[in-house]
LUMVO-636344 format. One record per residue (C-alpha): residue in one letter; chain; x, y, z. Coordinates in Angstrom, 1 decimal. Each point is the difference from the previous one (the first is absolute). Example, Ala and Ser with C-alpha at 12.3 -4.5 7.8 and 13.67 -1.06 7.14 Angstrom:
# LUMVO-636344
{resn:A | chain:A | u:12.3 | v:-4.5 | w:7.8}
{resn:S | chain:A | u:1.4 | v:3.4 | w:-0.7}
This chain:
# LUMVO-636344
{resn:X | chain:A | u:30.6 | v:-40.0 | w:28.5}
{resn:X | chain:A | u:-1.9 | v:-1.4 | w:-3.3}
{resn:X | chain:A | u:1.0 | v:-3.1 | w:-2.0}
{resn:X | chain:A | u:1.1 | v:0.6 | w:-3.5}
{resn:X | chain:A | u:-0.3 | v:-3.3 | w:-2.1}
{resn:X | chain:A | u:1.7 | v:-0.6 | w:-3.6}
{resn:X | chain:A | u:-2.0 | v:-2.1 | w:-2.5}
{resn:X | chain:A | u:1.9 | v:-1.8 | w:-2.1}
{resn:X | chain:A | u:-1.6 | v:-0.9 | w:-3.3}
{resn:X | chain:A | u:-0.2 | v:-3.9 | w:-0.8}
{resn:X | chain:A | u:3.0 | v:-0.7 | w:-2.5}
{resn:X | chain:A | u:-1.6 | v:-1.8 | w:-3.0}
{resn:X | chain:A | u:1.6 | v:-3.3 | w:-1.1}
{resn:X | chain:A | u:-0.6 | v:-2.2 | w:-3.2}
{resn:X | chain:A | u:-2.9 | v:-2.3 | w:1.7}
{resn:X | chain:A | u:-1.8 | v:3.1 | w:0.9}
{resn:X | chain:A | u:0.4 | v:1.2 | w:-3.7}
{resn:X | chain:A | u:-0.8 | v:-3.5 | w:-1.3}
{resn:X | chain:A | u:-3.1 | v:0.0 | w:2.2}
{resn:X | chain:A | u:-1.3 | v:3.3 | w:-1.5}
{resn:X | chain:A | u:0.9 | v:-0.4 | w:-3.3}
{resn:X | chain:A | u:-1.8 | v:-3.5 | w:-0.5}
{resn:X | chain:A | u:-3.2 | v:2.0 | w:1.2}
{resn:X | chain:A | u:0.5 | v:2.7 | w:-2.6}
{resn:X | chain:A | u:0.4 | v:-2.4 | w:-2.7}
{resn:X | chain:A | u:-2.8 | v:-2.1 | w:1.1}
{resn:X | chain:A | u:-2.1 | v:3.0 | w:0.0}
{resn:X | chain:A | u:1.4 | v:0.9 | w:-3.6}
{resn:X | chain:A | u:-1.6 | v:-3.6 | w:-0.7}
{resn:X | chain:A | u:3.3 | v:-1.4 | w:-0.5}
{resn:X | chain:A | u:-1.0 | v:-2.7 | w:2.5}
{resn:X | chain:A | u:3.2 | v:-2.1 | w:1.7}
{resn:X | chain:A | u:2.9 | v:0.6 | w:-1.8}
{resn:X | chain:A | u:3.6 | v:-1.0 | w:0.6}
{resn:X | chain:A | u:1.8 | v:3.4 | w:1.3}
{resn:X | chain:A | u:3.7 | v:0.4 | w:1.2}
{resn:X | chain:A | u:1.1 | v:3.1 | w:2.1}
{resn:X | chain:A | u:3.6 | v:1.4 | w:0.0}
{resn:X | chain:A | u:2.0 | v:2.8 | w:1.8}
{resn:X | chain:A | u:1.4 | v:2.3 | w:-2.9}
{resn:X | chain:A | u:3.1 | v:2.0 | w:0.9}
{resn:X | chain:A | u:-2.0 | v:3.4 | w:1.1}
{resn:X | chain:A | u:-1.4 | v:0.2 | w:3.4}
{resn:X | chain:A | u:-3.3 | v:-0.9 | w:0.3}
{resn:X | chain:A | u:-0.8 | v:-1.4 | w:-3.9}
{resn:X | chain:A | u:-1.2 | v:-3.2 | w:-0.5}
{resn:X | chain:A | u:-0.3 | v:-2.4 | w:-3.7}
{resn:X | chain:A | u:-3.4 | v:-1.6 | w:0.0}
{resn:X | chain:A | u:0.8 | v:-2.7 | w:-3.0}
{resn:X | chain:A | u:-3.7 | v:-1.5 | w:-0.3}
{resn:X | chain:A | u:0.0 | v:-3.3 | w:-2.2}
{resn:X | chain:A | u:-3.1 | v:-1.7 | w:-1.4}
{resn:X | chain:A | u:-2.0 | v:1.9 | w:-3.1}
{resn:X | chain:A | u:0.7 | v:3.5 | w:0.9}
{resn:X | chain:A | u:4.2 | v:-0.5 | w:0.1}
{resn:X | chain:A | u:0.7 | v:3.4 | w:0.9}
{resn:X | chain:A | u:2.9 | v:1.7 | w:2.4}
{resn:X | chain:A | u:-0.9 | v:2.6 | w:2.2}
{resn:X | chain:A | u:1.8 | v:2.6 | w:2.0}
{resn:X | chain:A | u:-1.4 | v:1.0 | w:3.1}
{resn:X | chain:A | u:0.8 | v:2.6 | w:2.8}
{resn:X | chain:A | u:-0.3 | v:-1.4 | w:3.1}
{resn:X | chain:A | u:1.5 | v:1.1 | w:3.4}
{resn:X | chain:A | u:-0.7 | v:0.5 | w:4.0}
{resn:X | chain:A | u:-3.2 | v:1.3 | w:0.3}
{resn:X | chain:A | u:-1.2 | v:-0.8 | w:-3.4}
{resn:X | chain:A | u:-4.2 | v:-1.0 | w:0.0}
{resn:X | chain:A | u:-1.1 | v:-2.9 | w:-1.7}
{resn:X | chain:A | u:-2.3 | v:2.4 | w:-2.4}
{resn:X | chain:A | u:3.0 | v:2.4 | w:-1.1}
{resn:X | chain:A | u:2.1 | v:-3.8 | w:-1.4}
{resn:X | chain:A | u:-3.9 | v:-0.6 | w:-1.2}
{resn:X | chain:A | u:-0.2 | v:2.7 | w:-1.9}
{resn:X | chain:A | u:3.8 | v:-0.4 | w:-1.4}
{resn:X | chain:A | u:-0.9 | v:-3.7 | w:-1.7}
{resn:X | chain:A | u:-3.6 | v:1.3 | w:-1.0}
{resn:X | chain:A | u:1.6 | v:2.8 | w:-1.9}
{resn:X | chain:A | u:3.4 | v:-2.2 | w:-1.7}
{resn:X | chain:A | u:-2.7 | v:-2.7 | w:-0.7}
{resn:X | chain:A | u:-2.3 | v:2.3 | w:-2.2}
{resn:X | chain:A | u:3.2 | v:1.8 | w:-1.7}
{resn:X | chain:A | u:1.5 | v:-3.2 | w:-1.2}
């Protein structure tokens, strides 16, 4: 008889968000800026609001499962279009 195992992918919260998105805007030379994370009403979308001299809102998709790089890639690309 074999074993059969179910991974369950890590649930993302707003500290893991915060944590990556700090990164992404450090690398984006933004350096420490004030950032607030919120739920919006859709499952698995989140509101960066990121204070200091960039003052931008951003919308990202973020859900079980989701890697740090694909949330990366989400802030690099609203960063450049704003």
């Amino acid at each position: 008889m074999g074993w059969t195992h179910r991974i369950q992918p890590i649930l993302m919260d707003a500290q893991d968000l915060e944590r990556i998105a700090k990164h992404a805007l450090r690398e984006l030379g933004e350096g420490d800026v004030p950032l607030t994370i919120t739920p919006e009403s859709q499952t698995d979308r989140w509101r960066l609001q990121v204070g200091g001299s960039v003052q931008a809102t951003f919308s990202i998709r973020a859900g079980a499962g989701t890697s740090a790089q694909f949330i990366r890639d989400q802030i690099f690309d609203q960063f450049s279009g704003r």
